[in-house]
Gaussian input, Z-matrix of N, CA and C with variables (Angstrom, degrees):
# hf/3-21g

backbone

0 1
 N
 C     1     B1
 C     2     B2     1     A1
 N     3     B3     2     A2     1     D1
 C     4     B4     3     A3     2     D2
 C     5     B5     4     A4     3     D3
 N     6     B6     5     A5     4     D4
 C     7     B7     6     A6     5     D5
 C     8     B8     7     A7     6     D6
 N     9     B9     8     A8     7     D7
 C    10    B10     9     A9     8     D8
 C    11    B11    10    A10     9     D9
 N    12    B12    11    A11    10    D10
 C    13    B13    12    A12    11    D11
 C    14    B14    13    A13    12    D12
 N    15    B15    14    A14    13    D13
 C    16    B16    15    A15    14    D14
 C    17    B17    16    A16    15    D15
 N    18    B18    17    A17    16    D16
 C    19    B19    18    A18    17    D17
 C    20    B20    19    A19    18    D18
 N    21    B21    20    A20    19    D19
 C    22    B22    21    A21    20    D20
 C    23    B23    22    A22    21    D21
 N    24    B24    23    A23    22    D22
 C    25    B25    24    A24    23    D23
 C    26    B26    25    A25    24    D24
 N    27    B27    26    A26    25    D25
 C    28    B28    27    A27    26    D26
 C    29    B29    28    A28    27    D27
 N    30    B30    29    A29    28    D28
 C    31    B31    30    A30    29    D29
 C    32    B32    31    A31    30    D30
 N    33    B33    32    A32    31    D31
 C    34    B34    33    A33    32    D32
 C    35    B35    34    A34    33    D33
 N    36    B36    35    A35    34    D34
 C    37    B37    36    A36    35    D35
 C    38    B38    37    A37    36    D36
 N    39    B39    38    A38    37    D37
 C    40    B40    39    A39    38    D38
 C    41    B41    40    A40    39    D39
 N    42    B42    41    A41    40    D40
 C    43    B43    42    A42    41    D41
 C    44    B44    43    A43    42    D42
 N    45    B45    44    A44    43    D43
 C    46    B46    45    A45    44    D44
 C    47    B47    46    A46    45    D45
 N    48    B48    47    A47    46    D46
 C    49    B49    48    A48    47    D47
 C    50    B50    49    A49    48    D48
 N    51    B51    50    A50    49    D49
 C    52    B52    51    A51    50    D50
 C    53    B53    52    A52    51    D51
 N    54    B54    53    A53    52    D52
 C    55    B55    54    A54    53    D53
 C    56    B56    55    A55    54    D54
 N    57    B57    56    A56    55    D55
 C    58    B58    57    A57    56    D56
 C    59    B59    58    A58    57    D57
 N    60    B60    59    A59    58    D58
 C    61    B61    60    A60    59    D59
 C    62    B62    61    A61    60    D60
 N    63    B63    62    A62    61    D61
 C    64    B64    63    A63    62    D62
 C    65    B65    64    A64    63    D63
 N    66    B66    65    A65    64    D64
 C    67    B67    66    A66    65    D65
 C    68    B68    67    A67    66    D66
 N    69    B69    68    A68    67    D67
 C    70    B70    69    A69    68    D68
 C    71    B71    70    A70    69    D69
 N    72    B72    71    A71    70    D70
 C    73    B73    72    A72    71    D71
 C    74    B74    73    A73    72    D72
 N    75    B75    74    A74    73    D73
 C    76    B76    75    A75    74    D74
 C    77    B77    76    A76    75    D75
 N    78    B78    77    A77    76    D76
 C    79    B79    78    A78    77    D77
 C    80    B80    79    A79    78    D78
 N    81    B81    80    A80    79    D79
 C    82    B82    81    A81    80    D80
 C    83    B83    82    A82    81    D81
 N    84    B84    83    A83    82    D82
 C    85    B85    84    A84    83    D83
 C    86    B86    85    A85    84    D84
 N    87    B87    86    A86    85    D85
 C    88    B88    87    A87    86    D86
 C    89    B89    88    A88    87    D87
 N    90    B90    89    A89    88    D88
 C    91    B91    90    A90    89    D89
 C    92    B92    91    A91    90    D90
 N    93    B93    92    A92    91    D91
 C    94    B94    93    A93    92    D92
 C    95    B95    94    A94    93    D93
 N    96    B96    95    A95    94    D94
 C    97    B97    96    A96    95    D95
 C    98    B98    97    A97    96    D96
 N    99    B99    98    A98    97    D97
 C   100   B100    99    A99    98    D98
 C   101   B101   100   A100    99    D99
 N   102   B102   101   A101   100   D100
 C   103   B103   102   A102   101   D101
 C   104   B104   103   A103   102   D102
 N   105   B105   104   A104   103   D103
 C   106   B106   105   A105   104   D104
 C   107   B107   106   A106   105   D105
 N   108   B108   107   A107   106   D106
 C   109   B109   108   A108   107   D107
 C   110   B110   109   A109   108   D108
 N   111   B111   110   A110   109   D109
 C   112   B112   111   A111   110   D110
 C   113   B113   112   A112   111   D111
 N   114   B114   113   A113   112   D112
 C   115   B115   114   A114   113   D113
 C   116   B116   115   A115   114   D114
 N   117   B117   116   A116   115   D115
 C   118   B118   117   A117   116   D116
 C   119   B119   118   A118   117   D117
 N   120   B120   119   A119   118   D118
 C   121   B121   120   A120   119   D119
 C   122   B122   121   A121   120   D120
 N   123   B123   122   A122   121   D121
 C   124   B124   123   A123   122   D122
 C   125   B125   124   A124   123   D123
 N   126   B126   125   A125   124   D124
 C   127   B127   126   A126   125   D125
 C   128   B128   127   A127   126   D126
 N   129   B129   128   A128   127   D127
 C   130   B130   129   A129   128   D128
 C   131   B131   130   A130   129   D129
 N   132   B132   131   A131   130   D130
 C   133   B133   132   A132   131   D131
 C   134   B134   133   A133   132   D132
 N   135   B135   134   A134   133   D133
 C   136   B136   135   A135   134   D134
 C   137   B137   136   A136   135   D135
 N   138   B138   137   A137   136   D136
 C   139   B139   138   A138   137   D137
 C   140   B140   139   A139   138   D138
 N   141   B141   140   A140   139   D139
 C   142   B142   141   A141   140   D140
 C   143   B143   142   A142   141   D141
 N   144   B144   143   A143   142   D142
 C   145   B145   144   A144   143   D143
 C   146   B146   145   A145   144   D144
 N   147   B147   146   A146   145   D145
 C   148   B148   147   A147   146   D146
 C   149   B149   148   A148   147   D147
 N   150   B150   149   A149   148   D148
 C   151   B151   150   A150   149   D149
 C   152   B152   151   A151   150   D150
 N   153   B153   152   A152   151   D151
 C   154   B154   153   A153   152   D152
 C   155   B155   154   A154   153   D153
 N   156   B156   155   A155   154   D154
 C   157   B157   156   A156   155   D155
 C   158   B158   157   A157   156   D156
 N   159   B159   158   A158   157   D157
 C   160   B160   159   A159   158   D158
 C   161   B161   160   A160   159   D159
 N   162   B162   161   A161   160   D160
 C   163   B163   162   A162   161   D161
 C   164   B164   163   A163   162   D162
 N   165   B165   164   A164   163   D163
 C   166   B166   165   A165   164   D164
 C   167   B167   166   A166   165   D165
 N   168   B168   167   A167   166   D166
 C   169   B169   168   A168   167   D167
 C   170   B170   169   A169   168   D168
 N   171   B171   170   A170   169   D169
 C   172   B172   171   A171   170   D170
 C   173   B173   172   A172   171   D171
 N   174   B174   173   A173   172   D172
 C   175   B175   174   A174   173   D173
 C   176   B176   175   A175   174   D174
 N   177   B177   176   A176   175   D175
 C   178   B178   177   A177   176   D176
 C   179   B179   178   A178   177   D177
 N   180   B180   179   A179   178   D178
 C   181   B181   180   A180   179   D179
 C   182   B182   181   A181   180   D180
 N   183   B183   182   A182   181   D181
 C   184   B184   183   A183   182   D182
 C   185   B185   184   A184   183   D183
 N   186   B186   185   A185   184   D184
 C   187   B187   186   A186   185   D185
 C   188   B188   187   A187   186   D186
 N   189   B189   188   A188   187   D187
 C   190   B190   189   A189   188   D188
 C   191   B191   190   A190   189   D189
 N   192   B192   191   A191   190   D190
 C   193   B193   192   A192   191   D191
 C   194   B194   193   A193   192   D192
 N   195   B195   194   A194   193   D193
 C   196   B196   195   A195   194   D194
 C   197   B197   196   A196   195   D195
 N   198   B198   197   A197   196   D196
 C   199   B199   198   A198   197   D197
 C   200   B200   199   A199   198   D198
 N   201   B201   200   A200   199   D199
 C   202   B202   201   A201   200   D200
 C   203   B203   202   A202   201   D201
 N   204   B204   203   A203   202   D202
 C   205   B205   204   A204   203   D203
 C   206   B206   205   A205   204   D204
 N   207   B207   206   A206   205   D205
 C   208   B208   207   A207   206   D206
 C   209   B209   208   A208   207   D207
 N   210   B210   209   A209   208   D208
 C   211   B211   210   A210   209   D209
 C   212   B212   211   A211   210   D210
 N   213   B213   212   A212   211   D211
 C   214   B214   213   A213   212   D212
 C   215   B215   214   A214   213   D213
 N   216   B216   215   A215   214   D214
 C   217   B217   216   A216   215   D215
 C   218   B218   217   A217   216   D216
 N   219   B219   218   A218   217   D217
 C   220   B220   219   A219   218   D218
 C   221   B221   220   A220   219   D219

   B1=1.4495
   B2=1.5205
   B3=1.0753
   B4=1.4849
   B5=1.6437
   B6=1.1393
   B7=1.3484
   B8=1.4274
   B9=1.0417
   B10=1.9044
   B11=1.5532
   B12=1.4390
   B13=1.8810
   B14=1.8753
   B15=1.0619
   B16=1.2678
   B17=1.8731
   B18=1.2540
   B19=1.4533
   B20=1.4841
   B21=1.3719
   B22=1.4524
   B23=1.6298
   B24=1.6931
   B25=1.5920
   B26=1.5270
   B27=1.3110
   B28=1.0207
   B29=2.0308
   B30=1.6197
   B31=1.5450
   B32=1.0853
   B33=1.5100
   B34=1.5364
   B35=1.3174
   B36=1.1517
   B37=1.6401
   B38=1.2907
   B39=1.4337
   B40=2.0022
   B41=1.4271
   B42=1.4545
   B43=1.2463
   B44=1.4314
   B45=1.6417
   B46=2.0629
   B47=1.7015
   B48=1.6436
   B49=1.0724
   B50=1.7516
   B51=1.5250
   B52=1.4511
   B53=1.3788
   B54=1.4274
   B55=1.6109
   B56=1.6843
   B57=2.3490
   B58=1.3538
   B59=1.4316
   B60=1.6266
   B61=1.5876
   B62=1.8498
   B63=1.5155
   B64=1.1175
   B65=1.1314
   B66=1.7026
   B67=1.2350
   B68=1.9139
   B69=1.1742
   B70=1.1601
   B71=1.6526
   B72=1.6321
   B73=1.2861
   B74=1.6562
   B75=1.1919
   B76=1.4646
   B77=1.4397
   B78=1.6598
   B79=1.5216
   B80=1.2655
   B81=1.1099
   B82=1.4546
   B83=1.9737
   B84=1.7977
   B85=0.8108
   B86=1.8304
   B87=1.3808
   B88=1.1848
   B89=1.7783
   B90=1.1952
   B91=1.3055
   B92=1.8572
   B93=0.7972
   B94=1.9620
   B95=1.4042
   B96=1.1075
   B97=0.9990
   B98=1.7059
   B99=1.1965
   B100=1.6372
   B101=1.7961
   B102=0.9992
   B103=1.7067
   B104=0.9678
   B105=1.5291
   B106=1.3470
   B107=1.8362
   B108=1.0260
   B109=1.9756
   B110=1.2627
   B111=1.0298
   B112=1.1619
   B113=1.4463
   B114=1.4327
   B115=1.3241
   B116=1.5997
   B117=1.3706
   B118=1.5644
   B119=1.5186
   B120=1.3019
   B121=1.3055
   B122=1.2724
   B123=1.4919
   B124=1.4820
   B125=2.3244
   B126=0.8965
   B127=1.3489
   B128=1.3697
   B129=1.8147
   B130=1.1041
   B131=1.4707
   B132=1.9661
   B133=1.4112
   B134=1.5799
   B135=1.4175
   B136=1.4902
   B137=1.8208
   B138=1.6003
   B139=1.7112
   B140=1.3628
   B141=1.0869
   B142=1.6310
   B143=2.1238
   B144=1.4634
   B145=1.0682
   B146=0.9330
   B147=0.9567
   B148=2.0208
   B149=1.9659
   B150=1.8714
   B151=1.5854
   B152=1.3312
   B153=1.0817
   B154=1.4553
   B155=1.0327
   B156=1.3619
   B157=1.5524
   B158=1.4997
   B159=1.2588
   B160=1.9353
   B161=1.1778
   B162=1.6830
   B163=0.7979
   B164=1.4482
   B165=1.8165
   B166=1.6131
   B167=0.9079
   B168=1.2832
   B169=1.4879
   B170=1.3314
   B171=0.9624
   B172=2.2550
   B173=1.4546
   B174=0.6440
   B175=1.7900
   B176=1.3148
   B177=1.6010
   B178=1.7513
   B179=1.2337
   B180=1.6694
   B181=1.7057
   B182=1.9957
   B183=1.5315
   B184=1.7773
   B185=1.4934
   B186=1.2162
   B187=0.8154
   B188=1.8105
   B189=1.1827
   B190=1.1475
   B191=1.8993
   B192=1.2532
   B193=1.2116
   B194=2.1900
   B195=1.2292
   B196=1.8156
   B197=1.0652
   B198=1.8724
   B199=1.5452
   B200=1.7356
   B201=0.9123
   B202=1.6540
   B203=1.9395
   B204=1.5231
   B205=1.8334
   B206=1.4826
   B207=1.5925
   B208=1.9503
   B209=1.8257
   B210=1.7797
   B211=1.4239
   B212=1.8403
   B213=1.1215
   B214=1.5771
   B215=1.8008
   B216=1.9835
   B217=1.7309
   B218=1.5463
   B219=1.6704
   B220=1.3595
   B221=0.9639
   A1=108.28
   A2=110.39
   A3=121.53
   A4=126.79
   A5=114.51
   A6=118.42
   A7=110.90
   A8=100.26
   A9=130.72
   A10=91.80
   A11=93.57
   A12=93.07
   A13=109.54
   A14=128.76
   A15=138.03
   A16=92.31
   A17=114.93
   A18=134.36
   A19=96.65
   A20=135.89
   A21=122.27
   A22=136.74
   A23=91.51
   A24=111.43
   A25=110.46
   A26=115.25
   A27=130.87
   A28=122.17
   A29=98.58
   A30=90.79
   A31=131.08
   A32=115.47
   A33=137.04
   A34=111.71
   A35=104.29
   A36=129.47
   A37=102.44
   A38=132.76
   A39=128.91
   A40=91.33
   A41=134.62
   A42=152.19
   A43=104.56
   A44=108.36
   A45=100.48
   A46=99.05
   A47=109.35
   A48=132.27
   A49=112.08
   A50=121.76
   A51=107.36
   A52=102.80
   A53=125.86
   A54=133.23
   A55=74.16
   A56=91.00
   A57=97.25
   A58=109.52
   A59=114.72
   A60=138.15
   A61=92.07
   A62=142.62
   A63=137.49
   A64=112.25
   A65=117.30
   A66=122.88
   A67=112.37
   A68=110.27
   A69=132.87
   A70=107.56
   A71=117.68
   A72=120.65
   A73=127.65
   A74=113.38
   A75=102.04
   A76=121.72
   A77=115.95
   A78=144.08
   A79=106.41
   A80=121.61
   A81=129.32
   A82=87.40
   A83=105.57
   A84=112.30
   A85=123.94
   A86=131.40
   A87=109.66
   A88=90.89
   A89=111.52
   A90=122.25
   A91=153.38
   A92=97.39
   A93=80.75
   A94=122.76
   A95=130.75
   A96=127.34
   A97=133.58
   A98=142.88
   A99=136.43
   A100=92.66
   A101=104.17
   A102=144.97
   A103=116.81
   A104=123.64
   A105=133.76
   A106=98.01
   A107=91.01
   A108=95.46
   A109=125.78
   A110=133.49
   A111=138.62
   A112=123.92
   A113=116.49
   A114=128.04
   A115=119.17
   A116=99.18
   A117=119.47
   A118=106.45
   A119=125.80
   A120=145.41
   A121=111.13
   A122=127.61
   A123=132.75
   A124=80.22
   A125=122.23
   A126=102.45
   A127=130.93
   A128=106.21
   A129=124.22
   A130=139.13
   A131=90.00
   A132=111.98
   A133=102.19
   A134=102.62
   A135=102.55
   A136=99.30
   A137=90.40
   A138=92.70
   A139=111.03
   A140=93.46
   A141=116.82
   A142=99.15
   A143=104.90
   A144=123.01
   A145=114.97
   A146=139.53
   A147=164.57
   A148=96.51
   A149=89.69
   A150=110.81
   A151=124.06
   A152=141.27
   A153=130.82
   A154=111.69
   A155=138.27
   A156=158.07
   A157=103.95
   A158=123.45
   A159=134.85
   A160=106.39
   A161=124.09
   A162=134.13
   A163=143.92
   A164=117.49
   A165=102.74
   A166=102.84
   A167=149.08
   A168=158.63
   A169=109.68
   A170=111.28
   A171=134.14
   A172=90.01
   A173=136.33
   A174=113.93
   A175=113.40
   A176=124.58
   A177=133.71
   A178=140.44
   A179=101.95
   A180=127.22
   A181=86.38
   A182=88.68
   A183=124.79
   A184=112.25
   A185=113.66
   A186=122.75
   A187=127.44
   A188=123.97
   A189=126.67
   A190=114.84
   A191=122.09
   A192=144.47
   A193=104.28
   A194=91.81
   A195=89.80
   A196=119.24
   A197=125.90
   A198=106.96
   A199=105.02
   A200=91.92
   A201=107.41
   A202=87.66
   A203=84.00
   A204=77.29
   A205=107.35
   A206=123.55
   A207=104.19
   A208=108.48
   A209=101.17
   A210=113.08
   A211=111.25
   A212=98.07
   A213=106.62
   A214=92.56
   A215=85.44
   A216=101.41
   A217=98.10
   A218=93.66
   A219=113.75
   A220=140.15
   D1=136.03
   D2=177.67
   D3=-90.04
   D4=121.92
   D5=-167.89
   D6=-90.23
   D7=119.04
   D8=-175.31
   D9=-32.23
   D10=148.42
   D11=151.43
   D12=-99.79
   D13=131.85
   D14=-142.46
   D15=-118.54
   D16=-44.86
   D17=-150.30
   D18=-50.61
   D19=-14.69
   D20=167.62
   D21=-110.82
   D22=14.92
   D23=176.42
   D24=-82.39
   D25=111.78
   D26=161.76
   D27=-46.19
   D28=92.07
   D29=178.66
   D30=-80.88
   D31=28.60
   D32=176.05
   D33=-79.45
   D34=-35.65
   D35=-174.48
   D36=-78.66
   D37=-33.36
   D38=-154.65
   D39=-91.90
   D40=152.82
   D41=93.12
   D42=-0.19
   D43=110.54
   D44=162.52
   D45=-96.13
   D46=136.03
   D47=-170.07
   D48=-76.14
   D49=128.04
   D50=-172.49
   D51=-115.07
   D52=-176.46
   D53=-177.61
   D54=-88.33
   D55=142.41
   D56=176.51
   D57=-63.13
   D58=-34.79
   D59=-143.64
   D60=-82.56
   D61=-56.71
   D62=-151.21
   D63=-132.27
   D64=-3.11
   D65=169.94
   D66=74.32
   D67=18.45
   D68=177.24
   D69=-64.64
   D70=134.40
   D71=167.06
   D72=-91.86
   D73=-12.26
   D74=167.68
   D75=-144.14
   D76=149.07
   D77=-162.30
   D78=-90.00
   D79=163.94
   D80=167.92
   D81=-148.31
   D82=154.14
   D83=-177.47
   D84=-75.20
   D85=165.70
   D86=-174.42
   D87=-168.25
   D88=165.16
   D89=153.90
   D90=-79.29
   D91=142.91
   D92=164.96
   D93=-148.05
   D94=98.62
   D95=-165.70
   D96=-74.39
   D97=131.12
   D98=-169.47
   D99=-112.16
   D100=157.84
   D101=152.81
   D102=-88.18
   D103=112.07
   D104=170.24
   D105=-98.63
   D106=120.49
   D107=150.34
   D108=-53.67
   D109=139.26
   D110=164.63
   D111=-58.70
   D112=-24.28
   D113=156.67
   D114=-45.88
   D115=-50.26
   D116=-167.16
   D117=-86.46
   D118=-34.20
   D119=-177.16
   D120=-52.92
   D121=131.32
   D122=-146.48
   D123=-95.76
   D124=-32.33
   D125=167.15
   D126=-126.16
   D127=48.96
   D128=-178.64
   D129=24.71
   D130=52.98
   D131=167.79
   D132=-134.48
   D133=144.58
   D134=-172.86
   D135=-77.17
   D136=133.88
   D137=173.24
   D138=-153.42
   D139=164.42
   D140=-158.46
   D141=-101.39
   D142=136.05
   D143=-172.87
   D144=-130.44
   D145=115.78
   D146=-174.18
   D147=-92.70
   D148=121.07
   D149=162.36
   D150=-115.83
   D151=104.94
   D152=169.22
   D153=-43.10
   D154=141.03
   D155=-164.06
   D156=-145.70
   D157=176.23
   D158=152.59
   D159=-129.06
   D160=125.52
   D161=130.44
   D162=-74.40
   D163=169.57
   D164=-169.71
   D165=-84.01
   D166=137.04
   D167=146.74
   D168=-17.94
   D169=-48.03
   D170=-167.94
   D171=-85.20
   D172=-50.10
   D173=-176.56
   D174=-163.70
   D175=54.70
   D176=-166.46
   D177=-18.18
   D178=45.85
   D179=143.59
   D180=-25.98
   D181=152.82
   D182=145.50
   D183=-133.44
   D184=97.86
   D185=173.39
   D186=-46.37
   D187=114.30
   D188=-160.80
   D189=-35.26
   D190=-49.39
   D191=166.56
   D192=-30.77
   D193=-55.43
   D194=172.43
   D195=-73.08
   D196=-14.45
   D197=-175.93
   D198=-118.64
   D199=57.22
   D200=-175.08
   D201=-98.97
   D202=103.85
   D203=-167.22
   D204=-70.85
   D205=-0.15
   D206=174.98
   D207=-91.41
   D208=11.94
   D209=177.00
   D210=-109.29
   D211=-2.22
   D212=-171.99
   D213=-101.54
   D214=131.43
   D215=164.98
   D216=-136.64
   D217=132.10
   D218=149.15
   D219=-46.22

């Protein structure tokens, strides 16, 4: 996947995003990991899959909005 060029979006214009839980303004990156079944598993071994998420810095809420797993990339 190709990462946008961003460098001429005006962030005057964006909404800054807060922790739902403390109302906190900034994330640091983090993980979450799922269990695949082996049933479900494209080579029928159960395995484990790692998502990058953000957490709040101030007290590491994930805000519901990041673990919307058809919004989560590996």
């Amino acid at each position: 996947m190709a990462i946008p060029d961003l460098s001429s979006v005006d962030l005057s214009k964006a909404n800054q995003m807060k922790c739902e839980k403390c109302d906190g303004s900034t994330f640091k990156q983090t993980l979450m990991l799922y269990k695949l079944s082996a049933l479900l598993s494209p080579n029928g071994q159960e395995t484990i899959i790692p998502a990058a998420v953000f957490a709040c810095e101030k007290c590491g809420h994930v805000n519901s909005e990041f673990t919307q797993k058809s919004s989560i990339q590996s």
